[in-house]
N, C-alpha and C positions, 0 to 999 in steps of 0.2 A: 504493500500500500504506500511508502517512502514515495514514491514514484507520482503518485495520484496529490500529494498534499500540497505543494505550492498552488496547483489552480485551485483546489478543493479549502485553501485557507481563503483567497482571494472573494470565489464564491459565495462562502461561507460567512466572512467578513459582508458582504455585501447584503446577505440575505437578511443578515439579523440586525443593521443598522436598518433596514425598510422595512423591519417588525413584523414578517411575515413569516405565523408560527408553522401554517402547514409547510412551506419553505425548508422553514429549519429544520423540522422533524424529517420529511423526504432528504435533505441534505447528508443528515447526520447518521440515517440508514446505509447510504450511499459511501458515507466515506468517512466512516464511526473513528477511527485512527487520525484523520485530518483533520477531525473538530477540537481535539484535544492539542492540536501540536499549532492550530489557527488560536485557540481562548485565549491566548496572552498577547497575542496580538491585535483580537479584536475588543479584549476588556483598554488596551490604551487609548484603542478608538472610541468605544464607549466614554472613556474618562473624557476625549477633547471636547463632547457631545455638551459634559458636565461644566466644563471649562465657558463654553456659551451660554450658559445660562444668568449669569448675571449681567453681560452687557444687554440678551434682550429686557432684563426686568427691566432697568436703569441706568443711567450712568454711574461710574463709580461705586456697583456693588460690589466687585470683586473684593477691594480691603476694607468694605465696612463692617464695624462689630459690634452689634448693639444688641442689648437686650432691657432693658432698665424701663425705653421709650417703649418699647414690645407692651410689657406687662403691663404697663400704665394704662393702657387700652385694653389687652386681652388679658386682665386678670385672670379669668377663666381657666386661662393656661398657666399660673402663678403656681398653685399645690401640685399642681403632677411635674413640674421641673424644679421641683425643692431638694429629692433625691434620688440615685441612680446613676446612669451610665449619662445620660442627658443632664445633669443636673447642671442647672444655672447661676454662677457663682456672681450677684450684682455688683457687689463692691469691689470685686476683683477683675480689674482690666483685661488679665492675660487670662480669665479663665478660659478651661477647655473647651466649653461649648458656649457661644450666645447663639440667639434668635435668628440673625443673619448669616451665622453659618451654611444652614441651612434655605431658608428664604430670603432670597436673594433682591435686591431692588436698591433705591434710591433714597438719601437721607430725606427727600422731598415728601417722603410716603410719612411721615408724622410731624414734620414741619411744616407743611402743605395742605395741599388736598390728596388724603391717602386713595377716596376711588378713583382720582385723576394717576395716581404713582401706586400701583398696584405691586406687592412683592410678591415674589412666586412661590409656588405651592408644588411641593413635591407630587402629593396624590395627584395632583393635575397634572404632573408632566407623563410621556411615553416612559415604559417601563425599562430604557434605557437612559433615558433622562433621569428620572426616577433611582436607579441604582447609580448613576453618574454621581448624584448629591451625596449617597448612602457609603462609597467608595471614596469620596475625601476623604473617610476616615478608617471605613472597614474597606481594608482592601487585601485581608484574606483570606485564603482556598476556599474557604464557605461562599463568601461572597460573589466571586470570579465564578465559579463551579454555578451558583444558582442565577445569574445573568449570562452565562454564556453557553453551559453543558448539558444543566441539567433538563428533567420534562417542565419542569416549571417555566424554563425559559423557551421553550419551544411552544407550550400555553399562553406566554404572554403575562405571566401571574408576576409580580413586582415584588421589592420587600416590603411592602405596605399591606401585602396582600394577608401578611400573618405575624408581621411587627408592628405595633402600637410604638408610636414616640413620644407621647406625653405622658409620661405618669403611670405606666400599668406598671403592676408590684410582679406578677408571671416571672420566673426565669425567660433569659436572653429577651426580655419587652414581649414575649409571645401575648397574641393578644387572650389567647385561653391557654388552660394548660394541654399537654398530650393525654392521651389521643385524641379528645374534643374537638381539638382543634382540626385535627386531619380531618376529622371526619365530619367535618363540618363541607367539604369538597369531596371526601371520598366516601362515598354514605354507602354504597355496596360492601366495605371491608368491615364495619363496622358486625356486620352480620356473620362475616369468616371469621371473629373473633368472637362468637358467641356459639361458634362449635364446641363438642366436648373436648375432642385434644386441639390447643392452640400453644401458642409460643405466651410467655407470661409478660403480654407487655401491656399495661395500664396504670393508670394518673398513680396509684401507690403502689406497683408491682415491680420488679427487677428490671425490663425493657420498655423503652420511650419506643415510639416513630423514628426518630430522628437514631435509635440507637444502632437500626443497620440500613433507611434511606439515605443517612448521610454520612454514614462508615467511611465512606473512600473520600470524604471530601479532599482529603490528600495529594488526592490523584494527580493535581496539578502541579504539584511540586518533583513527578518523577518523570511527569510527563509519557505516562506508560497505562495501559491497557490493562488492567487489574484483574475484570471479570466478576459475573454473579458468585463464584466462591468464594471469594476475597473477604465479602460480608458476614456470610456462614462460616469459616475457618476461623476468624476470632474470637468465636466461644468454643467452635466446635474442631480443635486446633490436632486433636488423636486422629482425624479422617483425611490428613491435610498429604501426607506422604513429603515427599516422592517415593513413588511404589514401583518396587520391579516390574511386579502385573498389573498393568491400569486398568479399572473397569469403565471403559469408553463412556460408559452411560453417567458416568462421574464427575468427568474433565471438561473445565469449560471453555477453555482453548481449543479446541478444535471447532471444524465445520459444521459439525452436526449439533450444534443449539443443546450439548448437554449439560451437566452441572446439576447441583442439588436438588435446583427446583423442577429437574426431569421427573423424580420423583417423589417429592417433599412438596406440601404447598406451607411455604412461609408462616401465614396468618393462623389457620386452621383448617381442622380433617373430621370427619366421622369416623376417623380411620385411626390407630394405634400409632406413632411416630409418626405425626402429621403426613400421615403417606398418601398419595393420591388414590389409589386402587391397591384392593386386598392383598395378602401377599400367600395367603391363608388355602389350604382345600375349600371347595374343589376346583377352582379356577384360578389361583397365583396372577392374580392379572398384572399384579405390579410387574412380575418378572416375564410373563407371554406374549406381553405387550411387544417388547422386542425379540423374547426365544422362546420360538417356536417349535417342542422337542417331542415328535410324536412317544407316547405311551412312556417318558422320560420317566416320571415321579410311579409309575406303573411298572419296569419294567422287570421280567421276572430274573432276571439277575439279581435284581436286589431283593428278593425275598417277602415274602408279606410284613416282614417287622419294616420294612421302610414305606408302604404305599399308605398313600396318605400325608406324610411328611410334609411340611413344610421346605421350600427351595435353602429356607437358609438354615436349616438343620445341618445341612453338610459345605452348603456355597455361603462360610462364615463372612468373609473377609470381602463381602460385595464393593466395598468402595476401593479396593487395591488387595492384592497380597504382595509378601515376602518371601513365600514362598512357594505357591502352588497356582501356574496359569487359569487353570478355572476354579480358583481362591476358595479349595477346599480344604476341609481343618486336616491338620495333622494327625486330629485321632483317628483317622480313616485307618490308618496303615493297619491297625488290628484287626482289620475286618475284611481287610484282604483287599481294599476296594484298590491299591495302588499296584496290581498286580499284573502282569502281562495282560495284555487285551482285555484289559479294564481302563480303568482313568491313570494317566500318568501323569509324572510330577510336573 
């Protein structure tokens, strides 16, 4: 794909400064490696985006910093930037944040006529412009990652979309806590995590949303192709290998769209270790799905003490072995099963 990424940065770069999310989503299908090695160079064009913003409010809002005149007017906005990440420090000139950091305009907007000298509004701007303001100051892998890579940025969704900037008490300004918040957009997962077996992730439980949608937010710093297991191997770190014997259906690097979630659904199952389909007599569907082994789990070599079995009574070592190609257990050897014209090692 090396080959494909200078046009595909250029394109890419171009698609997402004209905001057009089907665009980016078809883009990023087409040439998934080149959107990653384009992000850093289209997040500086994002920022110049951000850099225009205050000459169109006004003159002279680039090095204005006021907040004092703000709150005299908008009280309103007074208690929620008392404390936090935002907090408005009055009496101190050099504080971190004023009012015009962000809203941008002309000293004329409160010495004047403010609806003749309008100062600009994030939520009003494109979702580019929008993260331009947000990136003066967060400008990293989370931020870059979710205006340039991720699906929210192919949606068009901003950081406004799920950050409060005045005053909310939430961890990181979220405007609710997880998962309410997701699924306040994603109202179908809400119900896969009211299956019997799910992963333990809610408002007081062990995992957040954010604990493996935004696992790789790193990604940008290696500039490298990670993969859906990337997310899964940080808790689940004993499946992780590298195994002599791979089991294709494991691996997410390859062509064939495998990886955990070939078998696993993430959220939740009806099923024993969120497995998508049974694994169980009489139809193993997890495993027939792709092998197809007439009379296999029947066959009269193996004796009536095995029919019936389940596949991974004997095919232990499904996600890799060490040492048996079709990743069967070592206790076999007493049972004769490794024996000429049986299963070999």
């Amino acid at each position: 794909m090396l080959y494909e990424t200078p046009t595909a940065c250029l394109a890419y770069h171009n698609i997402v400064m004209t905001h057009s999310s089907r665009e980016v989503g078809d883009l990023r299908n087409r040439f998934p490696h080149a959107s990653r090695f384009a992000a850093l160079a289209i997040s500086g064009a994002i920022l110049a985006v951000g850099w225009a913003i205050p000459a169109a409010a006004g003159e002279g809002g680039g090095d204005l910093r006021e907040s004092q005149a703000c709150l005299d007017c908008h009280a309103d906005m007074a208690d929620g930037l008392k404390a936090g990440p935002h907090m408005v420090r009055l009496a101190d000139a050099d504080t971190h944040v004023a009012c015009t950091d962000c809203h941008k305009g002309a000293a004329a907007h409160w010495q004047d006529d403010p609806s003749a000298n309008p100062m600009s509004k994030p939520d009003a701007a494109s979702v580019a412009g929008t993260w331009a303001v947000c990136s003066s100051c967060h400008s990293g892998t989370h931020a870059v990652d979710q205006a340039t890579l991720s699906p929210h940025a192919g949606e068009g969704v901003s950081c406004l979309a799920c950050h409060e900037i005045h005053g909310k008490s939430e961890e990181h300004l979220l405007k609710a806590s997880q998962p309410e918040l997701c699924y306040s957009c994603h109202q179908p997962v809400r119900g896969e995590f009211a299956k019997p077996y799910r992963h333990p992730a809610g408002e007081d439980e062990f995992l957040k949303c954010s604990s493996c949608h935004l696992a790789t937010d790193d990604r940008m710093a290696e500039l490298a192709m990670q993969g859906t297991n990337a997310v899964c191997l940080n808790c689940h770190a004993e499946f992780q290998g590298p195994f002599p014997y791979e089991h294709q259906a494991a691996v997410d690097y390859g062509t064939d769209e495998g990886g955990c979630i070939a078998c696993h659904d993430p959220h939740g199952s009806y099923v024993p270790r969120l497995l998508k389909q049974p694994y169980e007599a009489p139809h193993y569907q997890t495993c027939t799905q792709c092998h197809v082994v007439p009379l296999h789990n029947y066959n009269s070599n193996h004796g009536s003490d095995w029919a019936g079995m389940s596949c991974t009574e004997c095919h232990v070592d499904i996600h890799g072995s060490y040492t048996n190609k079709n990743f069967l257990t070592s206790a076999l050897e007493g049972q004769g099963c490794f024996a000429a014209g049986c299963h070999s090692r």
